[in-house]
Backbone as numpy.savetxt, mean C-alpha at the origin, in Angstrom:
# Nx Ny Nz CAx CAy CAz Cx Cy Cz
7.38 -43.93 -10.69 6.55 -42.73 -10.69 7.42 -41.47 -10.69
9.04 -41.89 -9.73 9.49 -39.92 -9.89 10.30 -40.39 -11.14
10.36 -41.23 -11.86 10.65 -41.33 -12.91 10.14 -40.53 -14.31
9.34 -40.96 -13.81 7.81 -40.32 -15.06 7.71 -38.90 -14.63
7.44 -38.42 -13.60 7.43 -37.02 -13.31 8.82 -36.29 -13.91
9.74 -36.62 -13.33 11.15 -36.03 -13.95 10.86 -35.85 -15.89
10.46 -36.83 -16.41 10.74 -37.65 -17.74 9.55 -36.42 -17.68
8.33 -35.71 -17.62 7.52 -35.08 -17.98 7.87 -33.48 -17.48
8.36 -33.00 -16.43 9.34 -32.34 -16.00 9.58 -31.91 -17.21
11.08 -32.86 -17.50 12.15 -32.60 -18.28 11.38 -32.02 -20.37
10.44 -32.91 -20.28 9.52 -32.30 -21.58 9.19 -30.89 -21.88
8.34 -30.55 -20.55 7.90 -29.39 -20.24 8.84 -28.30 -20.51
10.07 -28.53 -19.81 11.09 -27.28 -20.14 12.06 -27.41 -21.57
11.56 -28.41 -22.31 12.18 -28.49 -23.66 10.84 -27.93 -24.52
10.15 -28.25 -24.20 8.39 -27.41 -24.81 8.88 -25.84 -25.10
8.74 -25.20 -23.62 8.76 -23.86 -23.55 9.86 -23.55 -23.21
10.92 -23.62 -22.85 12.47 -23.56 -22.94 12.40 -22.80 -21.53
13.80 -23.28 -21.54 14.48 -22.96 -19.54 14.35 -21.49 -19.91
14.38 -20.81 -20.57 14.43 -19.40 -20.45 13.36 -18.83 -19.95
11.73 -19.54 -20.66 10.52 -19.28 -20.24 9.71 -19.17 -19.11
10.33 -20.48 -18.97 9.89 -20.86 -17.64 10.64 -20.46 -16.25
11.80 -20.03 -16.57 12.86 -19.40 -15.34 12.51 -17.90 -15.59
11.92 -17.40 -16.39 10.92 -16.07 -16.64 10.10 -15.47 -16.03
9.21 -16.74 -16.60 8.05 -16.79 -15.69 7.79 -16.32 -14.17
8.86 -17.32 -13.55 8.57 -17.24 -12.41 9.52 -16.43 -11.40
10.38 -15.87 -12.40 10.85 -14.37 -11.71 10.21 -13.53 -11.97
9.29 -13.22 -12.77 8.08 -12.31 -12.64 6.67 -12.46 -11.95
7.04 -13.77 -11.12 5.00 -13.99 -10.25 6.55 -13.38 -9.10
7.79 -13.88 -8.96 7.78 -13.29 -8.05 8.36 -11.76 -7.48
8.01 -11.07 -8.81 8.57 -9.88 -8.76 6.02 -9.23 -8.30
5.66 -9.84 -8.90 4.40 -9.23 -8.64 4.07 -9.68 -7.02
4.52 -10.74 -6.75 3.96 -11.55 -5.78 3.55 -10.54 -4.25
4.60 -9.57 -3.97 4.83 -8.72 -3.49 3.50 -7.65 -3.34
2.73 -7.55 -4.50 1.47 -6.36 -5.00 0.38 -6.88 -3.97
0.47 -8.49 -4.23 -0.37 -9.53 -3.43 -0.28 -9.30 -2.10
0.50 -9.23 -1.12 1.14 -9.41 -0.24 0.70 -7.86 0.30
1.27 -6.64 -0.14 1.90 -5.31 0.53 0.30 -4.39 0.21
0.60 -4.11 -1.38 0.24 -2.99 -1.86 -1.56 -2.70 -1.11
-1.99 -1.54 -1.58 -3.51 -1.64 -1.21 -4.55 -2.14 -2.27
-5.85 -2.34 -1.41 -6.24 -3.22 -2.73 -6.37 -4.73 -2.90
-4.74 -4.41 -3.64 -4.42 -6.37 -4.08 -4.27 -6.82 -3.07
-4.17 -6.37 -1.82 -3.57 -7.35 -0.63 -5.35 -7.51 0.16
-5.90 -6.89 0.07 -7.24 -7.12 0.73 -7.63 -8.16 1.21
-7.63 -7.99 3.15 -8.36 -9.26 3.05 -9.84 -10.09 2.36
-10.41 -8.96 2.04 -11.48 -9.28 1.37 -11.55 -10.53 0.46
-10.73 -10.14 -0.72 -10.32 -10.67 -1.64 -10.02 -12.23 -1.05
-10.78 -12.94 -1.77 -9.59 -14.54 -1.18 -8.55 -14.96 -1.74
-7.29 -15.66 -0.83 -6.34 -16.09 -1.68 -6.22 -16.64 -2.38
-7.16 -17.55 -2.76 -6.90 -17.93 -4.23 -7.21 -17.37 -5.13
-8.36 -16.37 -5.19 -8.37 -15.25 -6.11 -7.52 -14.27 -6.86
-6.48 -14.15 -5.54 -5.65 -13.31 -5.61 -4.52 -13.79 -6.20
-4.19 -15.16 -5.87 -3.44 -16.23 -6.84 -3.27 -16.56 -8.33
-4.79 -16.55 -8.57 -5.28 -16.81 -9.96 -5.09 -15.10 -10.86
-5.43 -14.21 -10.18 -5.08 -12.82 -10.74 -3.58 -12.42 -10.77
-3.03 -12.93 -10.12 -1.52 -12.64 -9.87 -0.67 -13.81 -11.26
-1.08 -14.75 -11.28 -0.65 -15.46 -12.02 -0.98 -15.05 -13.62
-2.35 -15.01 -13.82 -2.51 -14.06 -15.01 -2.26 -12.47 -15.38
-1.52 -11.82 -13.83 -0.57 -10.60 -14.17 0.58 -11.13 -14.94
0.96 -12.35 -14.36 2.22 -12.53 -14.48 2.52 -13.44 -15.65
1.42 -14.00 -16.42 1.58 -14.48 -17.60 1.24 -13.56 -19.07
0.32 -12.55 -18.46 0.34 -11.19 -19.14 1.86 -10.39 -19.39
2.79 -10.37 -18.36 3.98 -9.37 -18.38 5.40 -10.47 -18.67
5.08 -11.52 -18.25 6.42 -12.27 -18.68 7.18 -12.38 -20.08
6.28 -12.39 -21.15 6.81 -12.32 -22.31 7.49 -11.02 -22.66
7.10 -9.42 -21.97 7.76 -8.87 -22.37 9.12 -8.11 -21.43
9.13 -9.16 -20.31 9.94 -9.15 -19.19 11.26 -9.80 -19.65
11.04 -10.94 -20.62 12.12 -11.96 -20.39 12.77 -11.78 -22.04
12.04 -10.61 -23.12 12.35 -10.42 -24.47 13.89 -9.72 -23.99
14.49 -10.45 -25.05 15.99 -9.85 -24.86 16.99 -10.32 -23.49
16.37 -11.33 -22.66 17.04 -11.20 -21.63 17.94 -12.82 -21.93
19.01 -12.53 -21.59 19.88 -14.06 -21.09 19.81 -14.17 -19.37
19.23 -15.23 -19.21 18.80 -15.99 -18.01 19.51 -17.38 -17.41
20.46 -16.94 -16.45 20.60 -18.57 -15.80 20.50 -20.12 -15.92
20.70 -20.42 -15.91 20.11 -22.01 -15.72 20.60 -23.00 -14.41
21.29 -22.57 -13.86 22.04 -23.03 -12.76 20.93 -22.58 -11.72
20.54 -23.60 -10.70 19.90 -23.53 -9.58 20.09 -22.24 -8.69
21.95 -22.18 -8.03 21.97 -21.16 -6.77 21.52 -19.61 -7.51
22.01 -19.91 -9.00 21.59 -18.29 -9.74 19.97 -18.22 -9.41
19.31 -18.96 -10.40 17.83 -19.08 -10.56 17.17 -18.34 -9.24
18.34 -19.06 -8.06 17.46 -19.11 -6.28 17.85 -16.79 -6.36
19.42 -16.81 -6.83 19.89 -15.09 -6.22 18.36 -14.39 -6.89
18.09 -14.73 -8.22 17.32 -13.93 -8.42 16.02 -14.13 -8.59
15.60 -14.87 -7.84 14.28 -14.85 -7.31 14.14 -13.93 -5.81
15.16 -14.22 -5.24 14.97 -13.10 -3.95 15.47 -11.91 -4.51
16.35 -11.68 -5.40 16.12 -10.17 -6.11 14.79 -9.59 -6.51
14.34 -10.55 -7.23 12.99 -9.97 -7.65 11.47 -9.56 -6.47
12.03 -10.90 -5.48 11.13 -10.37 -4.47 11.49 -8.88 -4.05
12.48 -9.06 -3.55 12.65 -7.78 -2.90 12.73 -6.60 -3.35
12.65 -6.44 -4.98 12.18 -5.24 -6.03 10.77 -5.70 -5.67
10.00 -6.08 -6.08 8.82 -5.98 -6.12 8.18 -5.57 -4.52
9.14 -6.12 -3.53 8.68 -5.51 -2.15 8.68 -4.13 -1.87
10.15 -3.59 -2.61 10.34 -2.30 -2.77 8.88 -1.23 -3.49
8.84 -1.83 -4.56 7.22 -1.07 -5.23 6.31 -1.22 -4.63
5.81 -1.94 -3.85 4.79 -2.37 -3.19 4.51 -1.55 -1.80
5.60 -1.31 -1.24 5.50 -0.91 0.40 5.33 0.57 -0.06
6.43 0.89 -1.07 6.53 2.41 -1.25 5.20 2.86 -1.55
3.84 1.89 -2.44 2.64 2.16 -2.38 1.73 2.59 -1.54
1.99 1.41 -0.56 1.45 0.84 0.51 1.44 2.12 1.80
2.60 3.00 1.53 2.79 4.05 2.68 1.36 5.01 2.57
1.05 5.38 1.45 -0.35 6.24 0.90 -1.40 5.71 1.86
-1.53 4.45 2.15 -2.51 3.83 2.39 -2.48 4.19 4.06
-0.80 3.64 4.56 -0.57 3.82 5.83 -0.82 5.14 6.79
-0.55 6.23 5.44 -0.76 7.52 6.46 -2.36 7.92 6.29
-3.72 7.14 5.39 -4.26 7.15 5.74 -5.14 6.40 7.16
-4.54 5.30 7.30 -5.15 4.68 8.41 -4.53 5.53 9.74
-3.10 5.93 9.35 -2.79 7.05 10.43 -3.55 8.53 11.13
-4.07 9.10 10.18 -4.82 10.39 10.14 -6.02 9.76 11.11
-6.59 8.49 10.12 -8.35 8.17 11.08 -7.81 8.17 12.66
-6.60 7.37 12.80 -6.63 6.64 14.44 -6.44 7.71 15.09
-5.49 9.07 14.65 -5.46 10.63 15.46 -6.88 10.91 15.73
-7.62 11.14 14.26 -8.99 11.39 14.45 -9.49 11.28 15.31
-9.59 9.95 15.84 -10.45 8.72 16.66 -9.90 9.24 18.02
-9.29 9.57 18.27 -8.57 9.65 19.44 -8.85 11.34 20.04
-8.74 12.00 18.88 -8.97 13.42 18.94 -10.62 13.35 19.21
-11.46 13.03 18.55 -12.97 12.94 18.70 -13.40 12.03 20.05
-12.63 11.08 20.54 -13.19 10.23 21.17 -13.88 8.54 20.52
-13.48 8.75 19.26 -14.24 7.47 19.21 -13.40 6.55 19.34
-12.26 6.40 19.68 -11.51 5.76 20.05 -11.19 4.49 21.02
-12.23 4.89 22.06 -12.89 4.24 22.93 -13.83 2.93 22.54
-14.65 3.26 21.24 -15.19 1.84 20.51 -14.81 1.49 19.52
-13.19 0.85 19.73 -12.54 0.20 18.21 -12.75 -0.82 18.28
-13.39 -1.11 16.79 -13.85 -2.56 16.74 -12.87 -3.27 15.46
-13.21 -4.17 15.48 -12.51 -5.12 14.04 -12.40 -4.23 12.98
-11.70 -3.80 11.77 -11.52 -2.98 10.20 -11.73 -3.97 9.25
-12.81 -4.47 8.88 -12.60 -5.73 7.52 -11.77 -5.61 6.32
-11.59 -4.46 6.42 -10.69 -4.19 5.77 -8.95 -4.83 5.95
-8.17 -4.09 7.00 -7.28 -4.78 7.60 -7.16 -5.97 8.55
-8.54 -5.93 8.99 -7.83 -7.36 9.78 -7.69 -6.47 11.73
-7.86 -5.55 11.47 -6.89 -4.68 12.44 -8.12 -4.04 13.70
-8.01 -3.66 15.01 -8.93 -2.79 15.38 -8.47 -1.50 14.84
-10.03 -1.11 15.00 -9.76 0.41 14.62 -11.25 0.87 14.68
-11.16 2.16 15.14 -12.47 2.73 15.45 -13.43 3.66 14.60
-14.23 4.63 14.71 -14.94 4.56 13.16 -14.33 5.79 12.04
-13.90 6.49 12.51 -13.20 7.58 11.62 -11.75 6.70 10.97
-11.19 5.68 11.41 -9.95 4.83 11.04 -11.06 4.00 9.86
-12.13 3.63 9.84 -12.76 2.94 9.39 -13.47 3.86 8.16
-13.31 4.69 7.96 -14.70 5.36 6.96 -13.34 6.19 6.35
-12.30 6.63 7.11 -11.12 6.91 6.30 -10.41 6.41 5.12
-10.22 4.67 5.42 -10.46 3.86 5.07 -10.87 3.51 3.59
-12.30 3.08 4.00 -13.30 2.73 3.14 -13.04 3.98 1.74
-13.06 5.48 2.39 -12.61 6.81 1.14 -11.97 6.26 0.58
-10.88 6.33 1.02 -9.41 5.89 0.25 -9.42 4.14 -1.11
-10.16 3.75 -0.45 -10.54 2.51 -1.49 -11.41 2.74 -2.36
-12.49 3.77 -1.88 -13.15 4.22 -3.00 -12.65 4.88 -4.38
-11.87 6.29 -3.42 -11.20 6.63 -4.72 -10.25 6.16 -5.13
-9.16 5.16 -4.71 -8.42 4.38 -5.72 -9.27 3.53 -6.76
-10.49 2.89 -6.30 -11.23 2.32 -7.55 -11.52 3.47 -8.35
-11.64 4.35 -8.15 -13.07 5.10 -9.06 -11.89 5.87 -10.01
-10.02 6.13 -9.30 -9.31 6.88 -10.17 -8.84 5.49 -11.29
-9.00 4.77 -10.73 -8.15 3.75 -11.61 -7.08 3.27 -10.96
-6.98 3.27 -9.73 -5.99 2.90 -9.14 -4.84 1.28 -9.26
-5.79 0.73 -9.26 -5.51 -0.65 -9.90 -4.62 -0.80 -11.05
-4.94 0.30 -12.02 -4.52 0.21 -13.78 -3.06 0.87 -13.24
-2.96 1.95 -12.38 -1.72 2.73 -11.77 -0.51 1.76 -11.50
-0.99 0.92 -10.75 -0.22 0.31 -9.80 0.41 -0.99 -11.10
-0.73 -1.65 -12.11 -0.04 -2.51 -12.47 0.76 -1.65 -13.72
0.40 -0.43 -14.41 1.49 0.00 -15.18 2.90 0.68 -14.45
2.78 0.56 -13.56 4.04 1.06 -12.50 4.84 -0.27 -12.19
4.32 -1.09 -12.16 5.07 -2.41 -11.70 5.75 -3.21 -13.12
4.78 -2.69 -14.09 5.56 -3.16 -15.92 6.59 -2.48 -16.05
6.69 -1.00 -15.57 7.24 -0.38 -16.13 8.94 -0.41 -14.94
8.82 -1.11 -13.88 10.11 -2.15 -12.97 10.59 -2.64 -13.82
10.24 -3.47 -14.97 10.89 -4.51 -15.31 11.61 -3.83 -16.22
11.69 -2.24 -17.31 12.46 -1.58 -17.71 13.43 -1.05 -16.86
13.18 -0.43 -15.96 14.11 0.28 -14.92 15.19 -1.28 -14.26
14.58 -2.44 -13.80 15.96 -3.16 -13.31 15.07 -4.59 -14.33
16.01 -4.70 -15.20 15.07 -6.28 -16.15 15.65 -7.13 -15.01
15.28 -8.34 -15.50 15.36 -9.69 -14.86 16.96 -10.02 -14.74
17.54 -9.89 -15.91 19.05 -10.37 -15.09 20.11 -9.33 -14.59
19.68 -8.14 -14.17 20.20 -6.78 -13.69 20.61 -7.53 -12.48
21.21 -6.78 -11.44 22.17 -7.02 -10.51 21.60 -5.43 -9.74
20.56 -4.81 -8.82 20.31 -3.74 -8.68 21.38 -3.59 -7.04
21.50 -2.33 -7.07 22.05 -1.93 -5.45 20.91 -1.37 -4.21
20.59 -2.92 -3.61 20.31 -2.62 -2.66 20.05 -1.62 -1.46
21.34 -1.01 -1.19 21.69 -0.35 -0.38 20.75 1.00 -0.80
20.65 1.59 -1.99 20.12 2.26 -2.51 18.66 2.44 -2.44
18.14 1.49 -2.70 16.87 0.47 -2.87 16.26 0.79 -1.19
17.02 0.65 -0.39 16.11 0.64 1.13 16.17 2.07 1.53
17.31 2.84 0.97 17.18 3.85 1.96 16.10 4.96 0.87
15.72 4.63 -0.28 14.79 5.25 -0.97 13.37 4.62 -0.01
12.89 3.68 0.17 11.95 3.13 0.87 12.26 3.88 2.11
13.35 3.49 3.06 12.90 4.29 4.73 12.67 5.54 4.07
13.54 6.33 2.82 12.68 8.21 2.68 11.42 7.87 2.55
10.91 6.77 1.76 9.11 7.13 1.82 8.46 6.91 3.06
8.78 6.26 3.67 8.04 5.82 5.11 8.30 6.71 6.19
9.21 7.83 5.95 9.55 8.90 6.91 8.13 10.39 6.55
7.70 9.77 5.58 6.67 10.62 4.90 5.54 10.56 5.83
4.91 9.64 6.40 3.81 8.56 7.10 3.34 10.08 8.24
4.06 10.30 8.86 3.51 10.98 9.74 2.79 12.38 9.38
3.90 12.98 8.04 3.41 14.35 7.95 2.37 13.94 7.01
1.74 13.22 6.00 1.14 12.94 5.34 -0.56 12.55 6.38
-0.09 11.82 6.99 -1.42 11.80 8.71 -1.94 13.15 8.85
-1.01 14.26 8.94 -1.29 15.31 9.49 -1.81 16.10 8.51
-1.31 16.56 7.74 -2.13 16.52 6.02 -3.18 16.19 5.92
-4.13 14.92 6.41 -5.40 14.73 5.96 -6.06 15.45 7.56
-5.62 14.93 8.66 -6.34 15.21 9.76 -6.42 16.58 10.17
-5.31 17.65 9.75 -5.19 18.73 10.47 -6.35 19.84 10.27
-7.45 19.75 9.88 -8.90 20.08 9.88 -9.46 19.57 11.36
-9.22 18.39 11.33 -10.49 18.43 12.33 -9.77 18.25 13.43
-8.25 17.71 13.61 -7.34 18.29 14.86 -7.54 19.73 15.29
-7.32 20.86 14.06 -7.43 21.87 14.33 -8.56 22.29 15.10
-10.23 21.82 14.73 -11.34 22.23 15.18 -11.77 21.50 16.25
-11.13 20.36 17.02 -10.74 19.82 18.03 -10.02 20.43 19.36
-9.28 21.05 18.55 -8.35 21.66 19.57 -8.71 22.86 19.83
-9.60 24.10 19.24 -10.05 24.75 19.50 -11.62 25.03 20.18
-11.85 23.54 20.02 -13.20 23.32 20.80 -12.62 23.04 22.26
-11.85 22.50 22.49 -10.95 22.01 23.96 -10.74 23.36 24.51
-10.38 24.27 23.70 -9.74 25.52 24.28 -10.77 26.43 24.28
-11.83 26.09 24.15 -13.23 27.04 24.10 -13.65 26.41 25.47
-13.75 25.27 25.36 -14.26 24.62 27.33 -13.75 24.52 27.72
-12.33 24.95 27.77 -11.33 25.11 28.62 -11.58 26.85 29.63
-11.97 27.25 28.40 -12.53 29.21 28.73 -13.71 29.10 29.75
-14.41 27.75 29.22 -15.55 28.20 29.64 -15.89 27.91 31.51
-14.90 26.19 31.14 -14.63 25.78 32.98 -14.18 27.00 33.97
-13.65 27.88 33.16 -12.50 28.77 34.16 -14.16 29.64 34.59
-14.97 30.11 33.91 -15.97 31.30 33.97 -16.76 30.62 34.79
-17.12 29.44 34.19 -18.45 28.85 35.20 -17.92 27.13 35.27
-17.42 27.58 36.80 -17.09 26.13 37.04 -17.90 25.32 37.59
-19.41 25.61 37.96 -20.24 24.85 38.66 -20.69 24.12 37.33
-20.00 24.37 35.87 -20.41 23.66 34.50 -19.70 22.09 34.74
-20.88 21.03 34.60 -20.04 19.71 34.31 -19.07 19.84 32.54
-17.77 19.99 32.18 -17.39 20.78 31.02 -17.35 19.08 30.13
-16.97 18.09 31.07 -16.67 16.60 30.68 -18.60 15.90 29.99
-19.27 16.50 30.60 -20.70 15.88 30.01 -21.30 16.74 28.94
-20.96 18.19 28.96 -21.41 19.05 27.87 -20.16 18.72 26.89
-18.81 18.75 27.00 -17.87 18.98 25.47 -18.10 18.16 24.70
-18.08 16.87 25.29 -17.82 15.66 25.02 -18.60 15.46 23.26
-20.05 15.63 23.75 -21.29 15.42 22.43 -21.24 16.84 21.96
-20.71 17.96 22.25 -20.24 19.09 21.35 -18.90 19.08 20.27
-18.01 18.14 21.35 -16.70 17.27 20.45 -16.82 16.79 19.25
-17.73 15.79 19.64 -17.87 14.35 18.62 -18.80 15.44 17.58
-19.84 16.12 17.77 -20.42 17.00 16.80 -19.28 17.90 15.86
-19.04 19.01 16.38 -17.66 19.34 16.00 -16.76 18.41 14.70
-16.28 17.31 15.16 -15.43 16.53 14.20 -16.13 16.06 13.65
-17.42 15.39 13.56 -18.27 14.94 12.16 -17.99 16.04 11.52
-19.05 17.31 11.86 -18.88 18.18 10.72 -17.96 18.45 10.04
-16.70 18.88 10.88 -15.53 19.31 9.77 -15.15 17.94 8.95
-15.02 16.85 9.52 -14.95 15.39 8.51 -15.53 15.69 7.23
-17.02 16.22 7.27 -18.05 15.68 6.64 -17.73 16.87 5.22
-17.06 17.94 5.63 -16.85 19.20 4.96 -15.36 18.84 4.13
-14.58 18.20 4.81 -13.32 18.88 4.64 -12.87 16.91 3.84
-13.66 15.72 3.91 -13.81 14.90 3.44 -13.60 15.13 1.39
-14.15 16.07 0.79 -13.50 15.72 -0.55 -12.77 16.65 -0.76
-12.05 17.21 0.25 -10.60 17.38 0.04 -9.58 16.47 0.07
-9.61 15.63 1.29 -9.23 14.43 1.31 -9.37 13.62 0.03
-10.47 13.38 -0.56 -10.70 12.26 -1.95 -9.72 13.35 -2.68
-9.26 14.77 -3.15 -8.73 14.71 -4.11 -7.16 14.74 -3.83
-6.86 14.57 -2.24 -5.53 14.61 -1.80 -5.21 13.32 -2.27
-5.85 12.56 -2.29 -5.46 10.89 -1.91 -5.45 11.01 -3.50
-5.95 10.95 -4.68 -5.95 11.41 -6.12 -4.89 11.85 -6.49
-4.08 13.14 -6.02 -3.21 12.98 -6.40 -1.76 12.43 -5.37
-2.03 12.15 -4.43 -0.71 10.98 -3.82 -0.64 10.03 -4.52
-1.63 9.16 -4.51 -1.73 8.12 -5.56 -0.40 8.04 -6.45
-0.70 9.06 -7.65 0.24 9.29 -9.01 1.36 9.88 -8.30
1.83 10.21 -7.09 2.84 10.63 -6.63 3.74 9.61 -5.74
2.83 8.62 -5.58 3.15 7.48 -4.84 3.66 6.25 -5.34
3.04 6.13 -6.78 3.64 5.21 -8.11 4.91 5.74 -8.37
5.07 7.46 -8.44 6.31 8.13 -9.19 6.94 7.11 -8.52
6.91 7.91 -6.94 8.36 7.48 -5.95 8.11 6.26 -5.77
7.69 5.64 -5.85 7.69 3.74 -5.93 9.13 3.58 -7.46
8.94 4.45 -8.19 9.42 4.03 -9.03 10.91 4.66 -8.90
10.62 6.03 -8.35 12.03 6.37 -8.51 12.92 5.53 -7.17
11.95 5.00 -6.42 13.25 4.14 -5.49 13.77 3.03 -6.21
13.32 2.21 -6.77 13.34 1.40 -7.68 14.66 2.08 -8.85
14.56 3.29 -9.20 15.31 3.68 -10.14 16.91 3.47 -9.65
16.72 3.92 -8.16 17.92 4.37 -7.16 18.89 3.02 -7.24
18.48 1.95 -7.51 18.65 0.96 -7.26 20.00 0.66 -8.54
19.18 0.71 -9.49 20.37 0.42 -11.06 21.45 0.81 -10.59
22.45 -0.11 -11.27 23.90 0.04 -11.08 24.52 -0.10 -12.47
């Protein structure tokens, strides 16, 4: 029987040639990563085998013009270097995506915390994650308008367009490669503050209004009146200052592919 398997094996890669097939599968695992990181494709929503079967037909879609022109290995320990090359390019595009996403779930949990709803974080079906309801409807925006810009079409012509910047038998510099990634992830916080600083702002000036007011009339309970003047307060400005947010996240997006790409660029040697 491992006779016959080998003996059918060995067919298979005389069919479509060691080049093809050692192609192939440095490109599921240069996407594999989109699966894994990015927003979106990684959804738990999505099931994994779904996400399997789509990933695989990314990757039988882009391999032919991944592997045109390329001389490829045939030796095992090579085959193995650059398959973890390719992961770890494709991890590189992926996370650098993935930060857009991060400093939105960042902004909601300030929110949440600034408003009070913080106090009832429940499950995110989204992530998998607690999180309370402004982390949650933050969220949900942000997935909206990546569907509705095309976000999807973004991400996979950004990830084709990897395989020009480092092809398959490139040799990229690392070193380069991460510290372009920690610059995007150093982004995370001010980018939080960017979406939230509306209703931080009108938060903090509601605090400092019953803060005025405890001092004048302190026989005021200030903890049972702010509280549902608070949470009022931050809906509204949310509710106002919300498609500003949809067109911030619109254009991070296309700013978030760039620098996905230019870390990726950093990398060539």
């Amino acid at each position: 029987m491992n006779a016959a398997t080998q003996q059918t094996s060995q067919q298979l890669l005389a069919a479509f040639g060691i080049t093809n097939v050692v192609g192939f599968f440095l490109v599921l695992a240069r996407i594999t990563p989109l699966f894994v990181v990015a927003p979106l494709f990684s959804s738990r929503q999505i099931p994994g085998r779904v996400r399997t079967i789509v990933a695989l037909a990314f990757t039988l879609g882009l391999y032919p013009l991944a592997v045109a022109g390329q001389r490829l290995p045939d030796g095992a320990a090579e085959i193995v270097g650059l398959v973890v090359k390719e992961l770890l390019v494709g991890l590189a595009f992926a996370m650098c995506v993935a930060v857009l996403f991060a400093a939105i779930d960042a902004a909601g949990s300030l929110l949440d915390f600034m408003v009070g709803f913080a106090f009832g974080a429940t499950v995110d079906p989204m992530t998998g994650n607690n999180s309370a309801v402004l982390t949650r409807l933050y969220s949900l925006v942000a997935v909206a308008v990546f569907i509705v810009i095309n976000g999807d079409a973004w991400l996979i012509q950004g990830m084709s367009r990897t395989f020009d910047l480092v092809p398959l038998s490139s040799a990229p510099d690392f070193a380069s490669i991460s510290e372009g990634v920690v610059a995007t992830f150093t982004t995370i916080f001010s980018s939080a503050l960017e979406v939230a600083a509306p209703v931080v702002i009108a938060c903090v000036l509601t605090d400092v209004g019953f803060g005025v007011v405890s001092r004048v009339v302190p026989q005021m309970n200030v903890f049972a009146v702010g509280f549902p003047v608070k949470v009022l307060v931050g809906l509204l400005v949310v509710a106002a200052s919300l498609p500003f947010v949809a067109g911030w996240i619109s254009d991070e997006l296309t700013a978030s592919v760039s620098q996905a790409l230019q870390t990726v660029r950093l990398g060539v040697i």
